[in-house]
C-alpha positions as CSV (number, residue, x, y, z in Angstrom):
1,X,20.2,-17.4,-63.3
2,X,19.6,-16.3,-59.8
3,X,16.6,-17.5,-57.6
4,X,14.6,-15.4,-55.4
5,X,14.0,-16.8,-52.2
6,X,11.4,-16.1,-49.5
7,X,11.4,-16.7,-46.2
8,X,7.9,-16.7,-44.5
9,X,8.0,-16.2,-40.7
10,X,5.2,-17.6,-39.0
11,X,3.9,-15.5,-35.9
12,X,4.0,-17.3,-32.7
13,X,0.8,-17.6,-30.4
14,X,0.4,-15.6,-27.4
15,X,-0.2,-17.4,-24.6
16,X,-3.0,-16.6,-22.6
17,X,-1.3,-14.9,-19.7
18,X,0.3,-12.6,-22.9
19,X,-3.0,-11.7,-24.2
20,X,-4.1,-10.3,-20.8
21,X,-1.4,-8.5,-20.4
22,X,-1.8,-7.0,-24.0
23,X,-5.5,-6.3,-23.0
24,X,-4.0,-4.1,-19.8
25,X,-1.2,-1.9,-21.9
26,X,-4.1,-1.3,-24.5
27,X,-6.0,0.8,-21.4
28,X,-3.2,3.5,-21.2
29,X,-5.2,5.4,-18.0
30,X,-4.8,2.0,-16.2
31,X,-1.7,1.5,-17.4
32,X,0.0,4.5,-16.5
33,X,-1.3,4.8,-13.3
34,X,-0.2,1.4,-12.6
35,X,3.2,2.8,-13.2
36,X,3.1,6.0,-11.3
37,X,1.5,4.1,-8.4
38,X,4.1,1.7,-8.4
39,X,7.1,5.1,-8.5
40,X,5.4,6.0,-5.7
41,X,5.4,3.1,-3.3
42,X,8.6,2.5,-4.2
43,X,9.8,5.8,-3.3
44,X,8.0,5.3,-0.1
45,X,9.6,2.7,0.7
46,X,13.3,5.0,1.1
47,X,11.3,7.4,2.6
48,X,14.3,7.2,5.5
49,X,16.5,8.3,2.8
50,X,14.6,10.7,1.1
51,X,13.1,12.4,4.4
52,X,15.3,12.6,7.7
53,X,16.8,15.2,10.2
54,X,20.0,13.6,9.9
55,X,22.5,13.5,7.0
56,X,23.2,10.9,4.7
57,X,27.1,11.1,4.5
58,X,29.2,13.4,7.1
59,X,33.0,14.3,6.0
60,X,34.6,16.3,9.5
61,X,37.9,17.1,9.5
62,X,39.1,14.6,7.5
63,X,36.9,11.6,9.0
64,X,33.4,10.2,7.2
65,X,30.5,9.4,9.3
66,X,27.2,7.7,8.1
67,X,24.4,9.6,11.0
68,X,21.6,8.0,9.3
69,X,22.5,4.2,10.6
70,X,24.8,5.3,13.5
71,X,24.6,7.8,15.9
72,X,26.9,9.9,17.2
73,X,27.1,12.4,20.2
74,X,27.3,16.3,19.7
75,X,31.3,16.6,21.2
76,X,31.7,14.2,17.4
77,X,31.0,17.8,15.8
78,X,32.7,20.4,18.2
79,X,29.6,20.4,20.8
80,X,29.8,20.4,24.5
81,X,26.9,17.8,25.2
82,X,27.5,13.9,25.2
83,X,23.8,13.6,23.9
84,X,22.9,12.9,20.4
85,X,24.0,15.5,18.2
86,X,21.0,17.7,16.8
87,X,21.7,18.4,12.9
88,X,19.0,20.8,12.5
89,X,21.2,23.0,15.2
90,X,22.0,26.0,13.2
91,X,26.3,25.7,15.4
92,X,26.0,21.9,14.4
93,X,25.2,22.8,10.9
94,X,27.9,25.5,11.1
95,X,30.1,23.0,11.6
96,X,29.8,20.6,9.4
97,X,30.3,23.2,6.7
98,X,33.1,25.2,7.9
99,X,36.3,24.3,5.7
100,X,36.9,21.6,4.4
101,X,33.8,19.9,6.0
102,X,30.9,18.6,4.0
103,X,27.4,16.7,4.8
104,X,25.2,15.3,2.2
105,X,21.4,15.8,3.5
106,X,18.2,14.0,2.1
107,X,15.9,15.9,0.2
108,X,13.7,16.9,2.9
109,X,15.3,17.6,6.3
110,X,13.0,16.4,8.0
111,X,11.4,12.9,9.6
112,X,8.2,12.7,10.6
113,X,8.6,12.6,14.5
114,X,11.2,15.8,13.7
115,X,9.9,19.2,15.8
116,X,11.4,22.1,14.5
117,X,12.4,23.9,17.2
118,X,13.8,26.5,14.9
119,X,10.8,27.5,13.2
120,X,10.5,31.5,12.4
121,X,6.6,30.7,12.6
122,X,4.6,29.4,15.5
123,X,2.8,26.4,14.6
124,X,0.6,25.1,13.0
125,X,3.4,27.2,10.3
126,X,2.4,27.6,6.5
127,X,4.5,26.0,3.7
128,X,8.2,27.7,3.5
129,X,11.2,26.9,1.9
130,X,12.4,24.6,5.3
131,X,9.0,23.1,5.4
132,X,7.5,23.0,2.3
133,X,4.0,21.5,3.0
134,X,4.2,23.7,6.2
135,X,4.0,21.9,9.9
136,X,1.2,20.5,11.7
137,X,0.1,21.8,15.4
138,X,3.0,20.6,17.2
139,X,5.2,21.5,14.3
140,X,6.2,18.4,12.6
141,X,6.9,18.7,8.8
142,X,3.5,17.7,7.1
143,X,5.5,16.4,3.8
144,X,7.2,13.7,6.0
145,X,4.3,12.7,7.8
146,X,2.1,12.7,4.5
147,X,5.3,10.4,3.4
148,X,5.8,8.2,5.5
149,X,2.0,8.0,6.4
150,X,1.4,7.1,2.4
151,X,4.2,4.1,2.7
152,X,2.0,2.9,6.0
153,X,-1.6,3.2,4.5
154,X,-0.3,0.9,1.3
155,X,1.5,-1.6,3.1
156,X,-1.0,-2.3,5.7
157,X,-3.6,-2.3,2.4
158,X,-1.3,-4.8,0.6
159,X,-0.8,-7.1,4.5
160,X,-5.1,-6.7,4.7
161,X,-5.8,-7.8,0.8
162,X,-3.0,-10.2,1.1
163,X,-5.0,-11.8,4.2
164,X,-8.6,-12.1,2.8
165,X,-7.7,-13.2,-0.7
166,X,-6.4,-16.2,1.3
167,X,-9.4,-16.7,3.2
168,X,-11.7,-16.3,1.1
169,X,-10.1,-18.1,-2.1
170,X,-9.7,-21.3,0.5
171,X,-13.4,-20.8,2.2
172,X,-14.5,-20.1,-1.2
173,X,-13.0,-22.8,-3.3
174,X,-14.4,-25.3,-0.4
175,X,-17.8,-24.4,-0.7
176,X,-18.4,-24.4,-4.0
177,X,-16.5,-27.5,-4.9
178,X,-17.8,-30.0,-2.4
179,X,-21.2,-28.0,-2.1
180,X,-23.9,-29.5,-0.3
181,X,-23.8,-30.1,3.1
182,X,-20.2,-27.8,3.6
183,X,-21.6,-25.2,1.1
184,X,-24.6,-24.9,3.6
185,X,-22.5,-24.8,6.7
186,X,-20.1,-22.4,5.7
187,X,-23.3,-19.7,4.2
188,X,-24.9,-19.9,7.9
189,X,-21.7,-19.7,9.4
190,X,-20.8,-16.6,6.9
191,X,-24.4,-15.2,7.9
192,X,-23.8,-15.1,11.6
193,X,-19.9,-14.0,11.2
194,X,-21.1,-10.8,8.9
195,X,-24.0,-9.7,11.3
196,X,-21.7,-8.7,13.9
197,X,-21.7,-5.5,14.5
198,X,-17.4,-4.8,13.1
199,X,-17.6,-1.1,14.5
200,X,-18.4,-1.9,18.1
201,X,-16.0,-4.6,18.0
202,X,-13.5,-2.1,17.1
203,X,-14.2,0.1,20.1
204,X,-14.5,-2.6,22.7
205,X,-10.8,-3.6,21.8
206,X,-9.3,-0.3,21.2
207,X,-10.4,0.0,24.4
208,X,-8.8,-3.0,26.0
209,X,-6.0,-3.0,24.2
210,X,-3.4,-0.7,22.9
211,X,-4.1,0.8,19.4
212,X,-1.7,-0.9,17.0
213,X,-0.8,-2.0,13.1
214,X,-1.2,-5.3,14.2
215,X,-4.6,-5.3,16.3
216,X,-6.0,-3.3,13.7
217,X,-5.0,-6.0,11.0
218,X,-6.4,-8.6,12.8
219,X,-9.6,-7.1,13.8
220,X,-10.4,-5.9,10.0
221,X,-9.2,-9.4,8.8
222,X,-11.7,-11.2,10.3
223,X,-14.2,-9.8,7.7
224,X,-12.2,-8.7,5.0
225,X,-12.3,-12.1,2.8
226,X,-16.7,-12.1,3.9
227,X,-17.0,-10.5,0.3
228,X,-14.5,-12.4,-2.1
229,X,-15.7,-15.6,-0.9
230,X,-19.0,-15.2,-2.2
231,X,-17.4,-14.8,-5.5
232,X,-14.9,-17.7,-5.3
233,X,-17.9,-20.0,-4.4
234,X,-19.8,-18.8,-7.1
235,X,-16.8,-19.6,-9.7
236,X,-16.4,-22.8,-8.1
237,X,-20.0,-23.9,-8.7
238,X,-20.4,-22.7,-12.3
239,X,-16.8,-24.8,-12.8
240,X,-16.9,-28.3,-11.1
241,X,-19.6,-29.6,-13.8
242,X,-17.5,-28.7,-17.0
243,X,-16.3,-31.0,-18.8
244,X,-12.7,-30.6,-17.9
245,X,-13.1,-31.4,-14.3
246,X,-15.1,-34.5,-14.9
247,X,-12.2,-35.5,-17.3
248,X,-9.8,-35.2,-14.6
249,X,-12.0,-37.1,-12.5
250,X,-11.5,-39.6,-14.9
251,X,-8.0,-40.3,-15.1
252,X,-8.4,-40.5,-11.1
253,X,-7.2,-36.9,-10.1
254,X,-8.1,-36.2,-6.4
255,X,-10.4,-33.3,-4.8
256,X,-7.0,-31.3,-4.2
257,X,-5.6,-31.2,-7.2
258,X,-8.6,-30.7,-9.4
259,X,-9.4,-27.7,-7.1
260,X,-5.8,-25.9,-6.9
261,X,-4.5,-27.1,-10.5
262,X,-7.3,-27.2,-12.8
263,X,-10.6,-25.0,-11.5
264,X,-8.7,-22.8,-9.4
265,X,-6.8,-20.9,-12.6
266,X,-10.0,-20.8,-14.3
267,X,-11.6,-18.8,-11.4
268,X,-9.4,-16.2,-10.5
269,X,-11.2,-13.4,-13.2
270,X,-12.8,-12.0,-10.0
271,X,-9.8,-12.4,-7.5
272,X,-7.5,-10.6,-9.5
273,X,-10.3,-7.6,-10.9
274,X,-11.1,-6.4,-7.3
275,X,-7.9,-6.3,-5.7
276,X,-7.1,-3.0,-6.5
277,X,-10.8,-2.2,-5.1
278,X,-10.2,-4.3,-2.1
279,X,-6.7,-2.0,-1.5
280,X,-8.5,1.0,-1.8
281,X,-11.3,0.2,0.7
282,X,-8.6,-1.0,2.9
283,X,-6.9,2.5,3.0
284,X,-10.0,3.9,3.3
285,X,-10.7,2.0,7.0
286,X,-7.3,2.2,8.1
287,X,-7.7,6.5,7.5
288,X,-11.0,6.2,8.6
289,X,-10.0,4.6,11.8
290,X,-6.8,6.7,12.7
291,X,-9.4,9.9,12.0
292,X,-12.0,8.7,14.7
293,X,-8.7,8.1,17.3
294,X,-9.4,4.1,16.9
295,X,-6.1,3.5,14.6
296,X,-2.8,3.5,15.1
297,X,-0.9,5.2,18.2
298,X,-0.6,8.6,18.2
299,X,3.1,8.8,17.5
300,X,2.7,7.1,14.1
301,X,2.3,9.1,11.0
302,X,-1.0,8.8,9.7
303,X,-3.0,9.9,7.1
304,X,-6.3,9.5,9.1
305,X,-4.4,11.8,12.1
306,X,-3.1,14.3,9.8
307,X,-6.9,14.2,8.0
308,X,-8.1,15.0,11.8
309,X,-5.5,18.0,12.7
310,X,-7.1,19.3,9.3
311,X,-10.2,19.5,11.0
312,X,-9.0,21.0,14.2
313,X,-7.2,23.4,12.7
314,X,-9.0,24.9,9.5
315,X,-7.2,28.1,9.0
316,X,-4.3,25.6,8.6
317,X,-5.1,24.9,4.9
318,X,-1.8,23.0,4.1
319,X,-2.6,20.4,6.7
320,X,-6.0,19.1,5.4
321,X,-5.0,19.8,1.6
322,X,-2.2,18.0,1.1
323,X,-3.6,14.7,3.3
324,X,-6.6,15.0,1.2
325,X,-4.9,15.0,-2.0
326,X,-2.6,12.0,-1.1
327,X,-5.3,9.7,-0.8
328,X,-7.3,11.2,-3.7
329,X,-4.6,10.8,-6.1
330,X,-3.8,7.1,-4.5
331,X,-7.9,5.7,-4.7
332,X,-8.1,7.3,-8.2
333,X,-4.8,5.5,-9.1
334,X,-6.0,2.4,-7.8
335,X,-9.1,2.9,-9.2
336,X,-7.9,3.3,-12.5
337,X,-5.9,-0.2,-12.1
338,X,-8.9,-2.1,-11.2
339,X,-11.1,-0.6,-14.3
340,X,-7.4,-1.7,-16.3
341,X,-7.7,-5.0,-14.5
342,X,-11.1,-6.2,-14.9
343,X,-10.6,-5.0,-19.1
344,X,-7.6,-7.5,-19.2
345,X,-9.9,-10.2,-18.0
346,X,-12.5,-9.7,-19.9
347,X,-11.7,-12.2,-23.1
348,X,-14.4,-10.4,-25.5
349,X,-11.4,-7.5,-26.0
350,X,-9.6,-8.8,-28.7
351,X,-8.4,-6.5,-31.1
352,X,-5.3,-6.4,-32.4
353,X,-2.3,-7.1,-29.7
354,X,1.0,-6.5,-30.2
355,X,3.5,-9.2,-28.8
């Protein structure tokens, strides 16, 4: 007589951090662009690899040289200088593939300081099979600019969020625990910070000073966390009177660890939504800036700069176009992220989600 056994497997719960992420895969706009945006930085960040004027591996006569980390003069390659050898010199080319010779180049030979001197079109040239976005007025490729410019634009957008998500959690998180007298303090003080005038104090020190990455990020930190701290503080307020906090304040928790460990969590719905919105407006002023002259130097590729030679040259479609659709498909992208984001947080979307 056999017996028929059954074996009941009880699903486990999802944490909360499980069900938000659930929440985000179920928007599949939001979460695809949060994957494209991300295999796009990433390949921004080997944009030295994937955009250059000088070959990745070089095999001459029976020697390897790497030109991309080292460099080497043009008698290295059968020249007759002692100077740097050129590799977009159709004799050094020449060279490096007669017999048994061999250079792996990137994918686009170009970088974005890189003038073609060997153009068959005077510049600004449209897109050709050497430059395939075409070259800007004084005829550096436009795709390595645009890439290179795109790997600046996010990184100084994730340095700028990075800065006023600090700020303004800590100034925040103050304020609206302790209230009172500090919560008072810091709104007049937040008052008379926010009325000054952030344009005019942009020109008086891109006059004094020397346009930089740096300047700039200090200058726009200043009032970047203005706005998340309002939030924060509100967060804080609503929080400190539950019940959970004056439980901790029962078993003799101090002001530091009820704020970090225990309200702190519980008020990061707003931090986490608009930090794909606060990346995007932070792009924004850093293109903005570089477009009115007030950005970065003139040497480093910029969206803003290459937004401006669009405008200076408009029988130069290519220029304008291509700039213009990099940062459209990037705010969209991040765009889609936040609207992702902010349905993750919102509890209310249940549903059905799969572990």
């Amino acid at each position: 007589m056999s017996t028929l056994t059954t074996t009941v497997y009880e699903s486990k719960p999802l944490s909360p951090r499980q069900q938000m992420w659930g929440r985000f895969k179920r928007n599949r706009l939001g979460y695809v662009s949060l994957i494209v945006f991300t295999i796009l930085f990433v390949l921004s960040l080997f944009a030295e690899v994937l955009s250059n004027d000088k070959p990745l591996l070089v095999h001459y006569q029976g020697q390897y040289y790497t030109p991309l980390w080292h460099d080497y003069p043009e008698t290295t390659f059968g020249g007759d200088f002692p100077t740097p050898a050129d590799y977009l010199d159709p004799f050094i080319r020449t060279r490096l593939t007669q017999g048994d010779n061999w250079a792996i180049y990137p994918v686009n030979h170009y970088r974005y300081d890189t003038l073609n001197y060997f153009a068959s079109s005077p510049n600004p040239a449209p897109p050709s099979k050497d430059n395939w976005l075409g070259t800007d007025d004084r005829g550096r490729d436009v795709l390595a600019r645009v890439l290179y410019g795109f790997r600046i634009s996010v990184l100084f957008a994730f340095a700028l969020t990075f800065i006023g998500v600090v700020v303004g959690v800590v100034t925040g998180a103050i304020q609206g625990y302790f209230g009172g007298k500090t919560d008072l303090f810091f709104q007049r003080f937040m008052e008379v910070w926010g009325s000054m005038p952030e344009l005019y104090l942009l020109l008086i020190f891109a006059a004094i000073f020397q346009p930089s990455i740096s300047l700039l990020l200090v200058l726009l930190s200043l009032f970047g966390w203005l706005g998340l701290s309002d939030y924060v503080r509100a967060e804080f307020l609503r929080n400190r009177n539950l019940d959970y906090v004056t439980a901790a304040r029962a078993i003799g928790l101090g002001d530091r660890q009820i704020m970090w460990r225990h309200i702190l969590p519980n008020s990061m719905t707003p931090v986490i939504t608009f930090l794909p919105f606060r990346m995007s407006a932070a792009i924004v002023a850093l293109t903005s800036l570089d477009f009115l002259g007030l950005g970065v130097p003139p040497s480093t590729p910029s969206l803003g700069e290459l937004l401006a030679q669009g405008k200076d040259n408009l029988d130069s479609w290519w220029i304008g176009l291509s700039t213009f659709a990099v940062l459209l498909i990037t705010l969209v992208l991040l765009v889609f992220i936040g609207e992702a984001l902010r349905d993750a947080n919102d509890t209310r979307k249940t549903g059905n989600i799969a572990r």
